[in-house]
N, C-alpha and C positions, 0 to 999 in steps of 0.2 A: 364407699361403694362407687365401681364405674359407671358412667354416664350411660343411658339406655343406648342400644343401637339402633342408629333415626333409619326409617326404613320406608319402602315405597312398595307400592303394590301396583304392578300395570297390566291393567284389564278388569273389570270390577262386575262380569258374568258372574255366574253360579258359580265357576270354577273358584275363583275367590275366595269365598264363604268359607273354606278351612281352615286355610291361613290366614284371614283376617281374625276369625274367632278367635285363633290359638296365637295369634301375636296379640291381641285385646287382654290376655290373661295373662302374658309373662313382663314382668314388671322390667324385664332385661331386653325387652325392646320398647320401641315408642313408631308407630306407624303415623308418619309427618307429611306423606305427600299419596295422594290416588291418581293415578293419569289413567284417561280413559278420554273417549270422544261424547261418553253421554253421560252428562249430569246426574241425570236421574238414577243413574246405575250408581255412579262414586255418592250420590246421598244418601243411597240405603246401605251402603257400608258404610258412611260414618254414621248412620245411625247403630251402627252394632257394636261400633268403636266409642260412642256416649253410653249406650247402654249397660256396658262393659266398666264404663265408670274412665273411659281414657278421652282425650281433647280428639275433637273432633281433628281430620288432617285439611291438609291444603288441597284443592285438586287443581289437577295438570291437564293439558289439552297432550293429543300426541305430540303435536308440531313441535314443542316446547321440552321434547324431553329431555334431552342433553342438558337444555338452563337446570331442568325439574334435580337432578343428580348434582349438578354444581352448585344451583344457591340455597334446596335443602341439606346438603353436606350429607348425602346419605351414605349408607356403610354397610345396607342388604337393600336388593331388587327380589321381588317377588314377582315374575312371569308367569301370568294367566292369559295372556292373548287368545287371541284366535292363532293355531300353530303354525299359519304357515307364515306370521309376520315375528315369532320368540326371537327368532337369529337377530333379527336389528335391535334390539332389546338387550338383547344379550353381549353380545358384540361392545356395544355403544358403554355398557355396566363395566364390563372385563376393562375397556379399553383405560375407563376412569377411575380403576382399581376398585370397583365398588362388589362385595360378594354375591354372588347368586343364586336365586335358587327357582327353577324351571319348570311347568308343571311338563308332564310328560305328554305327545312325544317333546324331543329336542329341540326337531326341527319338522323339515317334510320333503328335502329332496338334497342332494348328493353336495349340489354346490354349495348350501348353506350351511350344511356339514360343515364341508371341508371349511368354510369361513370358519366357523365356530372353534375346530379342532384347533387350525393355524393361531386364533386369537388368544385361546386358554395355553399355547406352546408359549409363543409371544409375550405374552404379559403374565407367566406363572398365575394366572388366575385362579379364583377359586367359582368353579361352577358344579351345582348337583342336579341333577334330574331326579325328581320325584318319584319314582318305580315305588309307590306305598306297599305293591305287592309283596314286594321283598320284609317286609316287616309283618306280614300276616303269620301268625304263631303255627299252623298249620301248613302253610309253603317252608317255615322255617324248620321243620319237624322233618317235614321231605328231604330238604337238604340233608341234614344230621345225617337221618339214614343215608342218604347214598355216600356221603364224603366219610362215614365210620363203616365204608365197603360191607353192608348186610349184603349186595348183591354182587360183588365183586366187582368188574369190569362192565362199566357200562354198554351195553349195544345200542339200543334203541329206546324212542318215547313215543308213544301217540296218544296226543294230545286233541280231545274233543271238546273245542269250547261253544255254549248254547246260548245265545243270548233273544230272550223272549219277545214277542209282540207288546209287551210294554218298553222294555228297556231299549230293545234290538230297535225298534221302530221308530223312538227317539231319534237315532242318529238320519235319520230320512225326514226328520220335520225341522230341523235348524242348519248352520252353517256347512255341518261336518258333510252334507250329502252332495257337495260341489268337492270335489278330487283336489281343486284347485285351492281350496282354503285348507285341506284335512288331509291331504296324502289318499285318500282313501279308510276305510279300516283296516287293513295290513297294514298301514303305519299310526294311524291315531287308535286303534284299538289292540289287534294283535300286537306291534309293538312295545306292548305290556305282557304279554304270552311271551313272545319269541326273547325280551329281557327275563322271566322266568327262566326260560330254559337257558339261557346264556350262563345264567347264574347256579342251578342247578348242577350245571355239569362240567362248570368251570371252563368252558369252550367258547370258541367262537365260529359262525356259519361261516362256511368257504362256497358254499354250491347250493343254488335254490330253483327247484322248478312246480311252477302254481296252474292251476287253472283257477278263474271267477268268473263269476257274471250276477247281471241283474235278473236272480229267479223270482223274485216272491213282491217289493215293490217295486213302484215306478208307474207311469200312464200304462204301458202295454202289459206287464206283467197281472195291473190290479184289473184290468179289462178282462184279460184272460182266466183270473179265478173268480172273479165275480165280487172282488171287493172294491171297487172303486168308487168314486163319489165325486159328484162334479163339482168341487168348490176351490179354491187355493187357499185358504187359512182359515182355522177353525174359528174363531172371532165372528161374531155378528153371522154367520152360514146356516142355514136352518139344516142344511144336509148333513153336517155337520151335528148334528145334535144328538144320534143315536149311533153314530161312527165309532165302535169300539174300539179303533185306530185314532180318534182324534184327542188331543191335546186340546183341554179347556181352561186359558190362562187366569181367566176370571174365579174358578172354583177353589185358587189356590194362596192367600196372602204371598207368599215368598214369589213363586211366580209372575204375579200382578206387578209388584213393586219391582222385579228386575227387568220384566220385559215387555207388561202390557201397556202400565204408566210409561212407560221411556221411549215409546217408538214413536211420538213425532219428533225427538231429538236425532233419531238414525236410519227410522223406516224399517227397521232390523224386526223380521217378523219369526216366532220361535215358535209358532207352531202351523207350521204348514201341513200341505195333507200329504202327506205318505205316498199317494197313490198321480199328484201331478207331475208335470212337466219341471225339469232344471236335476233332476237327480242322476249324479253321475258316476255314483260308487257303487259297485259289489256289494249284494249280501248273500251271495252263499261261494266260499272260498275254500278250495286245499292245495295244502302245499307240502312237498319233500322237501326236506333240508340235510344236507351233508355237514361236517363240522370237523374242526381242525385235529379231534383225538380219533376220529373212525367212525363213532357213532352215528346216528340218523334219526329223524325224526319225521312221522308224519303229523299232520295238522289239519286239525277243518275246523272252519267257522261258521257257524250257521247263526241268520240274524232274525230269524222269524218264528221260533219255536214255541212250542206250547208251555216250555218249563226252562226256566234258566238254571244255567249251574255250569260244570267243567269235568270232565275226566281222563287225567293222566296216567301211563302206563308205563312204567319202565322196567325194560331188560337184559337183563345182565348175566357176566358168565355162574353165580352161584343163585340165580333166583329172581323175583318180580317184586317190583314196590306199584300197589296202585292206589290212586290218591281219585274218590271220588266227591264232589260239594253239591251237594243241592240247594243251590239257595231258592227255590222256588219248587211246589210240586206240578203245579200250574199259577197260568195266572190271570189276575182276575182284569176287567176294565178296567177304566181308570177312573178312582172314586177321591173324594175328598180328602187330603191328610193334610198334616200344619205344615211339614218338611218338603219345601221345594224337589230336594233332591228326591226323598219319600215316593214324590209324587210321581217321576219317569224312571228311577232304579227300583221301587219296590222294598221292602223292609224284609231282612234278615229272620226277626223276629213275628211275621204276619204268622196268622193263622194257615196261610198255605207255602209256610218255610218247609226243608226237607230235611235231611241229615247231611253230616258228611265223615267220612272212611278211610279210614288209611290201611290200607290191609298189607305185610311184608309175607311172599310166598315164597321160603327158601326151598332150596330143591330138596329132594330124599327126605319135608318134614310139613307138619299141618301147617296151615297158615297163624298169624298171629296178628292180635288186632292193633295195632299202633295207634291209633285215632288218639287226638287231643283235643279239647273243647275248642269249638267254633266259637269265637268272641262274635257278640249280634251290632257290636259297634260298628261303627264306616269300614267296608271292604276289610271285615274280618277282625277287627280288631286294629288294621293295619294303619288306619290314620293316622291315631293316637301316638302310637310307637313312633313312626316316621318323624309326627314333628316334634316329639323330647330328642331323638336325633340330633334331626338338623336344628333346630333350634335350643335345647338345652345341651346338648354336647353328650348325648347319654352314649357314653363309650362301650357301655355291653352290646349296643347294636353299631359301630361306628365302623363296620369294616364293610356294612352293607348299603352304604348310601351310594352312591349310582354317580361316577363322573363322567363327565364330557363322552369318554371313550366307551363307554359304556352306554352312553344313551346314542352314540352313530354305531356301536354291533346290534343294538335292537333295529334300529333302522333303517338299515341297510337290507335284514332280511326281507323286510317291507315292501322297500321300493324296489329288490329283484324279484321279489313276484309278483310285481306290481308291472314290471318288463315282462317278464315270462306270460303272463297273461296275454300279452299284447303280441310277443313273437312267437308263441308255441314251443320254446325253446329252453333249455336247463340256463341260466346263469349263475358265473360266477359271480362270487359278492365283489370281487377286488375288480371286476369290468365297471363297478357301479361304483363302490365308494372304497378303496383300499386306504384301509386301517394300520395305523402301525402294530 
């Protein structure tokens, strides 16, 4: 047998916790080094990596990371950063010949792009972006039908994705609600929508114009509907206390140990209140998009909803594919569960899950139900699949794993509506980031 593939993990947030789990269980890797700036975060992963029954790893400071790849001899980088720091990571990994694998987005702006693109040309590198979406049995199903033309020539998509006052509200209590660390969600959320549909219809955006703003949080918006609350982090706040908006990091083991224990290592505070000062991303977004076959696509984002889920529609010259998910019918506060993640995405499986639909409505005939079982696993099923992938070589999905050029056409759609918002004006994608 070959030697395990010695492997690093840098960034040791929640984002982590997949890939750590699922490299703990394949005996064809060995996870040797953690680099992160807080202790506390890289020892509750290697408590997952003892538990798991594997030696615990070395841990790396940032500073150090180039030695971290040279004197553990590593041979996979696993990127969980915060996204707007993956490109020096990544870069630094390619440059060393070491393989990658990136959580999604890539990056978060035009020039680290083009760094990234330049380096994977340069050094035939091997880099993947994580789009798990692409491996949900269900988006998979959608594809089928359209590329075995049930609808003939595609025209158009509108795309409604909902993301609720539990989950949508998350991204306004941590990192992501500074533009400056997250793109935004046009690039750290949509970015995942807009690689859907890249992939869907085999296309790529040429032409995007957006309107967004801050509707629903932030100091003036929660002033305005009457939710506000005068505190800055749910910790130790009594106002805090009956905040159906607040995050209580104490109420959750997985949570405690990643971010309540660790923050006098960083100050890094994960649950702030929704409704303060410092938040500087859009939550409610639409955008047109143009695309290199003709088609079109509209899109809205809404980050405050009462019910999470997504609804796609597509049209074509013999008929309609429409793809509805409800992962939530509503939702509920935020209560007690063991899964961190559980605890601000919600469970598939809760009692207030919904359905989801696949309907094919060809013309001159009844409609027909397409639907396939919702897997209640991680984002559909799609975890799981993603990392036998990338990580065991599983070749019945291997044509869908997401490269470099792949993860700057999701991104790009991002950061031109991300301008658009800012000029009032259509942009082309190739003013922003031009793709070969």
């Amino acid at each position: 047998m070959s030697a395990p593939v010695r492997t690093a993990i840098v960034g040791t947030g929640s984002r982590a916790q997949l890939f750590t789990e699922g490299l703990a269980k394949r005996d064809e890797y060995l996870v040797v080094a953690l680099c992160d700036r807080n202790p506390t975060r890289m020892a509750f992963h290697n408590q997952i990596l003892t538990a798991a029954g594997r030696p615990a790893a070395a841990t790396w400071p940032p500073e150090r990371f180039a030695e971290m790849l040279s004197e553990a001899r590593i041979g996979l980088l696993v990127v969980t950063t915060v996204d707007a720091t993956h490109d020096a990571y990544i870069v630094a990994a390619l440059e060393a010949g070491v393989r990658v694998i990136t959580e999604k987005p890539m990056t978060t702006d035009a020039d680290k792009a083009r760094r990234i693109l330049d380096t994977v040309a340069r050094t035939a590198g091997d880099l993947t972006v994580a789009f798990n979406y692409r491996f949900n049995p269900v988006h998979q199903r959608v594809r089928q039908l359209l590329a075995d033309g049930e609808i003939g020539e595609l025209t158009s998509v509108h795309f409604e994705w909902l993301l609720d006052v539990r989950h949508g509200a998350d991204y306004f209590r941590r990192w992501h609600r500074d533009k400056a660390n997250s793109g935004g969600l046009m690039v750290h959320k949509a970015g995942h929508h807009f690689d859907l549909v890249n992939w869907w219809l085999g296309a790529a955006p040429r032409v995007v114009f957006g309107q967004g703003r801050l509707a629903f949080y932030g100091p003036e918006a929660g002033r305005r509907h009457g939710y506000a609350r005068d505190y800055q982090r749910a910790h130790g706040s009594p106002e805090a206390q009956d905040d159906p908006f607040a995050l209580h990091l104490d109420d959750n083991p997985t949570l405690r140990a990643l971010y309540l224990d660790a923050e006098e290592h960083d100050g890094y505070y994960r649950d702030r209140n929704v409704f303060a000062d410092g938040v500087t991303i859009e939550d409610d977004m639409a955008v047109l998009v143009g695309y290199d076959t003709g088609a079109s696509m509209s899109y809205h984002l809404t980050a405050y909803s009462p019910w999470e889920g997504y609804r796609v529609m597509f049209n074509g010259s013999r008929g309609r594919v429409e793809l509805e998910v409800e992962e939530s019918t509503w939702t509920r506060p935020h209560e007690r569960v063991e899964s961190g993640r559980g605890q601000v995405h919600g469970h598939l499986a809760a009692p207030t899950a919904g359905q989801t639909r696949i309907t094919l409505r060809p013309l001159w005939a009844p409609p027909v139900d397409m639907t396939v079982d919702h897997d209640h696993a991680g984002h559909g099923g799609a975890d799981s699949r993603l990392l036998a992938t990338l990580l065991d070589g599983d070749a019945s999905q291997a044509a869908d794993r997401a490269s470099a050029r792949d993860g700057a056409l999701a991104l790009v759609t991002g950061l031109a509506a991300n301008r658009s918002f800012v000029t009032g004006e259509a942009v082309p994608t190739a003013s922003v980031l031009d793709i070969d």
